[in-house]
TIBALO-631238 format. One record per residue (C-alpha): x, y, z. Coordinates in Angstrom, 2 decimals, padded with zeros to 5 digits. Layout:
BEGIN
- X_Y_Z
- X_Y_Z
...
//
This chain:
BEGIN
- X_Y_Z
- 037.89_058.50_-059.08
- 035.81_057.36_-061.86
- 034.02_054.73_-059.32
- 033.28_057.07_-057.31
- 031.58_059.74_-059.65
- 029.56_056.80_-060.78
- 028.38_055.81_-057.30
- 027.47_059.45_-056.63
- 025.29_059.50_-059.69
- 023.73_056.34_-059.17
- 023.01_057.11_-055.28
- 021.49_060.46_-056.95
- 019.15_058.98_-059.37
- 017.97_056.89_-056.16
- 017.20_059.77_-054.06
- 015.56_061.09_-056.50
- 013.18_057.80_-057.28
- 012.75_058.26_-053.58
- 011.88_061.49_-053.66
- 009.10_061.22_-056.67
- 007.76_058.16_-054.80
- 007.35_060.52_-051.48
- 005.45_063.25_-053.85
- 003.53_060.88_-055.75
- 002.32_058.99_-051.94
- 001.86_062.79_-050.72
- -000.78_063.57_-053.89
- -002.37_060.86_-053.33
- -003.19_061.23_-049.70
- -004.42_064.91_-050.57
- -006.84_063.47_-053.52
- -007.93_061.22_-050.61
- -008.57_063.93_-048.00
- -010.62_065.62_-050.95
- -013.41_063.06_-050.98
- -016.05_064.04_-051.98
- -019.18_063.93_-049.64
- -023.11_063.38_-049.90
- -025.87_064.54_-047.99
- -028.32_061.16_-047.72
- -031.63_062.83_-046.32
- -034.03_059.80_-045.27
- -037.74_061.03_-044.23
- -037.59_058.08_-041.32
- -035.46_055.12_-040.59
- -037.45_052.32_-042.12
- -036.14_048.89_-043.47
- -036.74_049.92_-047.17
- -034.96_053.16_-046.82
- -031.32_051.54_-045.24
- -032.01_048.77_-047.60
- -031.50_051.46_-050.72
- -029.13_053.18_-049.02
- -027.10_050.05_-049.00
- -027.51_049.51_-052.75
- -026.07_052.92_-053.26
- -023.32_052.58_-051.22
- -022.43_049.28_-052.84
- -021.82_051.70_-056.42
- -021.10_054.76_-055.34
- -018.00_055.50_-052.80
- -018.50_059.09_-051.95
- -018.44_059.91_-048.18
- -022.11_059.98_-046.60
- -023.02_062.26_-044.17
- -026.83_060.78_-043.15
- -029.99_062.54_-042.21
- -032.88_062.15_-040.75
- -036.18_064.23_-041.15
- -037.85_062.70_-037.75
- -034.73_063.44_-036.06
- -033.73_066.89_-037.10
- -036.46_068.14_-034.82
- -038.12_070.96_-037.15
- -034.53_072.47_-037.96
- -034.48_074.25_-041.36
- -033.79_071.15_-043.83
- -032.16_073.00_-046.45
- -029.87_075.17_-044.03
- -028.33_072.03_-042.29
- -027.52_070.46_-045.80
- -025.96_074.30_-046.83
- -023.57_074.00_-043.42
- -022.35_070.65_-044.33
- -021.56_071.80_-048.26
- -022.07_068.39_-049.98
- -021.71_067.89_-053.50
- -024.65_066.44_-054.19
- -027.51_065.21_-052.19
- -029.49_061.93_-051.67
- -033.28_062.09_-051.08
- -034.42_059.23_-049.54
- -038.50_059.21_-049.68
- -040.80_061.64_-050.59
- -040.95_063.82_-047.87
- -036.87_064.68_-047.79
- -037.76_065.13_-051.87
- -040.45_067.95_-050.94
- -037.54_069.44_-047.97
- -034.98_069.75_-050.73
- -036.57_070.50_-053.95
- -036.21_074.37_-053.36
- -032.10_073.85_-053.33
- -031.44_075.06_-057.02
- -027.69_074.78_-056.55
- -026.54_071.47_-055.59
- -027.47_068.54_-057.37
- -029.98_066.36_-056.33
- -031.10_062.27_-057.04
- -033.97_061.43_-055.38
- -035.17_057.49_-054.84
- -037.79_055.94_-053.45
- -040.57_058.19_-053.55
- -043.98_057.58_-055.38
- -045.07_059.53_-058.38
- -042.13_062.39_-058.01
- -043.83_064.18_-060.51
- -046.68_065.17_-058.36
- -044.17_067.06_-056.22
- -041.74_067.92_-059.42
- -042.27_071.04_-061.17
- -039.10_070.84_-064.38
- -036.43_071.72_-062.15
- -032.74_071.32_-064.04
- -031.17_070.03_-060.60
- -032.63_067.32_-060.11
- -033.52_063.77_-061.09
- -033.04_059.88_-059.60
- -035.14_056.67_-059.67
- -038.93_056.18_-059.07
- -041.08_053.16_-056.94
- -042.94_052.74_-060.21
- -042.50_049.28_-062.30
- -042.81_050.70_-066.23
- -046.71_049.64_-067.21
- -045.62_047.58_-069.72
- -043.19_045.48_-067.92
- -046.20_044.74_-065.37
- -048.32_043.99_-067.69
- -045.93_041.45_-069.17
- -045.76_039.46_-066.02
- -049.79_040.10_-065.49
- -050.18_037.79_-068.96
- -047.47_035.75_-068.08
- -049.00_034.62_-064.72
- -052.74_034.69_-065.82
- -053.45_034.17_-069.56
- -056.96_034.35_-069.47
- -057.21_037.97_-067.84
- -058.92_040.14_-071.03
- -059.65_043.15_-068.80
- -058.10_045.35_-066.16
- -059.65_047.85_-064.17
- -057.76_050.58_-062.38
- -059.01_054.06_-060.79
- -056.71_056.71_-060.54
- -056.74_060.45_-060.06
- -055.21_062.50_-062.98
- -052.97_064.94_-060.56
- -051.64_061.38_-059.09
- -051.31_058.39_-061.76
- -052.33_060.13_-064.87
- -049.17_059.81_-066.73
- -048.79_055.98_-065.38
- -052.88_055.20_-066.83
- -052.37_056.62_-069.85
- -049.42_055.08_-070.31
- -050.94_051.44_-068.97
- -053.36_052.01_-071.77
- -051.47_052.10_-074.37
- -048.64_049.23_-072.94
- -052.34_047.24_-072.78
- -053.33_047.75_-076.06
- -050.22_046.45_-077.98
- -050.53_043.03_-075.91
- -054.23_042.55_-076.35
- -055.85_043.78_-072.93
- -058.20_046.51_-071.91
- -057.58_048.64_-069.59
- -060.82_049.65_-067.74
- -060.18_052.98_-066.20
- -061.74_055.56_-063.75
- -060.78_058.66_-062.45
- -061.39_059.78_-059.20
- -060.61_063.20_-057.63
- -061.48_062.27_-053.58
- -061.04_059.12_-051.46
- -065.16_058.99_-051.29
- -065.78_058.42_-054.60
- -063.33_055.13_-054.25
- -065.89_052.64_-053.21
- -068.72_053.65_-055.61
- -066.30_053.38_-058.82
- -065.10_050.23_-057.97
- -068.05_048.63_-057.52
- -069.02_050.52_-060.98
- -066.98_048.05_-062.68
- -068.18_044.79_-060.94
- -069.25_042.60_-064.41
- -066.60_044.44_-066.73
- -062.89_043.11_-065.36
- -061.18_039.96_-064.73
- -058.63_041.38_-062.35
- -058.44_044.82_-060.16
- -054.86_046.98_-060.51
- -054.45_048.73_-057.49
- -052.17_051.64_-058.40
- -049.72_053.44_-055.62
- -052.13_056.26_-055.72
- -052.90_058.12_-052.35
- -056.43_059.26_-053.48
- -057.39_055.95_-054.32
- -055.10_053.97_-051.31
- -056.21_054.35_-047.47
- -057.19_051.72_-044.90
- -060.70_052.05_-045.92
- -060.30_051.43_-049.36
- -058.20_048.93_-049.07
- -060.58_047.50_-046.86
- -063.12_047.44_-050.03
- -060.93_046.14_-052.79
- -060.40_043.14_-050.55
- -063.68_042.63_-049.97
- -065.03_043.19_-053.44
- -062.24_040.46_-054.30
- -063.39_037.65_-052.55
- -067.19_038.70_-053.38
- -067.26_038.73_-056.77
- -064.50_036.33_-057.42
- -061.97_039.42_-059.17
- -058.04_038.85_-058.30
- -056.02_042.20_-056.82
- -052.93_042.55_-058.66
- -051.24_045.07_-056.39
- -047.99_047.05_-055.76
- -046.75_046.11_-052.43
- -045.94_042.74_-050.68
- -048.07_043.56_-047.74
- -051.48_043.92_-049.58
- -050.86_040.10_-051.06
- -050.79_039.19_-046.75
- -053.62_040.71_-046.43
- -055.43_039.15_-049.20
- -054.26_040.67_-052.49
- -053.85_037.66_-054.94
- -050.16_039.02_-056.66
- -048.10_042.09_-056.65
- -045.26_043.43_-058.54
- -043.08_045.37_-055.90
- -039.96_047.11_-056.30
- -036.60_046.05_-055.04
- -034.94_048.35_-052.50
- -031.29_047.62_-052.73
- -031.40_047.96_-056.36
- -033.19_051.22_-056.60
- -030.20_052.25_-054.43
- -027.52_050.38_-057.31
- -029.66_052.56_-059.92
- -029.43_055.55_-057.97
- -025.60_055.33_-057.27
- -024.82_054.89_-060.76
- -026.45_058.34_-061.44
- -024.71_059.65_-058.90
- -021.36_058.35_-059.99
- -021.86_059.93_-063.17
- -022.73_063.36_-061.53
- -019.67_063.25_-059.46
- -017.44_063.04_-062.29
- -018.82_065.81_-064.18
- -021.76_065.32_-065.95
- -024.40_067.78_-065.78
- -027.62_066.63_-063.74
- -029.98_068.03_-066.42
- -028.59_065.36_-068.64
- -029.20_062.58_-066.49
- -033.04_061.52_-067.63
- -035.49_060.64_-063.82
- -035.72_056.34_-064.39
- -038.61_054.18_-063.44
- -037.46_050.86_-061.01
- -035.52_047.99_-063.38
- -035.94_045.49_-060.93
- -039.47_043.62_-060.31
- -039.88_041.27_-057.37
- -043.23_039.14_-057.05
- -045.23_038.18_-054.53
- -048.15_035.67_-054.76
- -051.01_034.40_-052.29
- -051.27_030.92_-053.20
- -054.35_030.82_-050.26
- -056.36_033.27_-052.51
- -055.83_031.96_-055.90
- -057.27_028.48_-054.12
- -060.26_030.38_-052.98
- -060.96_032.23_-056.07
- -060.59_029.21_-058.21
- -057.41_030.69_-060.02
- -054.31_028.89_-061.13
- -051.70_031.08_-061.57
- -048.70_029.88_-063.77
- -045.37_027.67_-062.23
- -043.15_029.76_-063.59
- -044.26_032.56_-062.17
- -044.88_030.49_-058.81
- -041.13_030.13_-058.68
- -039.74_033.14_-059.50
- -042.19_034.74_-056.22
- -039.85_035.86_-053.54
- -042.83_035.35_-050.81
- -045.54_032.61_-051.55
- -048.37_031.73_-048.82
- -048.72_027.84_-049.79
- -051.14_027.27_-047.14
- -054.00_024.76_-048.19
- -052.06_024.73_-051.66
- -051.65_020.65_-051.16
//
């Protein structure tokens, strides 16, 4: 009699192990169902856009449901992204930043987009990580790679790069440069201020400015390069093809990394307002071996070696 109260008990307590087992698997699956989901709104499908998206999927593991500007035909932006009810959306270049920036109600973390305070007016919902490399950190590598350089020029227009000049001027003056700087308001009065400063720099900093950046102008700095014998430090791989002696890019996929841990963070409660906007971490550099030969520059191994793209054409 006695065994067999004990085996009832005992077969008891197992069903009942069972049992909390079955509602512990059961919570879990509804936690899982509950994921919570992201709107990623990408202005185009580019290479540098899925490369960031990448990097943020690689930190953060919220469900994303994609979009894309070029695709959505001219539907309302801001409606489709209400339908869908994310918590939180993703704003992939500067055009899905402008779409969204009017949605006061659902955080936002914006990323690759230029100079987001030209389209930022203080809104508490919002914040994410810049193209920009901080001044200083650029200038850094600038003294690193070329000792000798005294004197950088730059033109900018206030309502574009302001903040970044002023801020280049004072990174420059702790380190022992000048920063020779020009504002310009139109893309016409590039060309005459540049050539203003022919005599007074040792190296040109082309800024990711849009009054100062267009075919045309671009078309100028080059040429004023190889004319007067003044390097192009620039922002973007594809200038340094084309004739640029160095730039200091950002790196996609780890924009994205920077992004998702801000997003993370979001997610688990923290208020977006507390969450400070970021500048890129990450530097890559790119270096045209071809035009330092031409210009009669050397520019330091180290440097040289670190460079994720390097033309070594006639370099032997």
């Amino acid at each position: 009699m006695i065994f067999l109260v004990l085996k009832t008990l005992h077969e008891s307590v197992v069903i009942r192990n069972i049992l909390s087992i079955i509602l512990l698997l059961l919570l879990f699956q509804g936690a899982a169902g509950a994921e919570q989901e992201i709107v990623a709104l990408q202005s185009i499908n580019v290479a540098p856009y899925e490369q960031t998206l990448e990097g943020f999927k690689s930190v953060c593991g919220a469900g994303i449901k994609k979009l894309v500007i070029s695709e959505l035909k001219g539907a309302d932006v801001a409606a489709k992204i209400y339908g869908i009810k994310p918590d939180m959306v993703l704003a992939i270049g500067m055009d899905a930043l402008s779409k969204v920036k009017m949605i006061k109600d659902i955080p936002i973390v914006y990323l690759m987009v230029l100079n987001p305070r030209s389209v930022l007016s203080g809104e508490k919902n919002i914040t994410g990580v810049s193209m920009n490399i901080p001044p200083d950190k650029q200038l850094h590598i600038l003294r690193e790679a070329l000792p000798e350089v005294k004197r950088v020029g730059l033109l900018y227009d206030p309502k574009q790069t302001g903040p970044f000049a002023r801020a280049a001027r004072n990174a420059a003056g702790r380190i022992g440069i000048k920063v020779v700087a020009m504002e310009v308001h139109s893309p016409r009065e590039v060309p005459s201020s540049m050539y203003a400063m022919r005599g007074t720099i040792d190296i040109f900093w082309m800024l990711p400015d849009l009054t100062v950046i267009n075919p045309e102008s671009v078309e100028h700095f080059l040429l004023f390069s190889l004319e007067n014998k003044i390097p192009i430090l620039t922002f973007s791989e594809k200038y340094v093809e084309l004739g640029a002696l160095l730039s200091i890019g950002i790196d996609a996929f780890d924009i994205g990394r920077q992004a998702g841990e801000m997003a993370n963070a979001i997610l688990s409660g923290r208020h977006v307002g507390g969450i400070k906007p970021v500048d890129a971490k990450k530097a890559v550099i790119s270096v045209n071996l071809k035009v330092a030969r031409k210009l009669g520059i050397r520019i330091d191994e180290k440097i040289v070696g670190n460079a994720r793209a390097v033309n070594r054409e006639e370099t032997k």
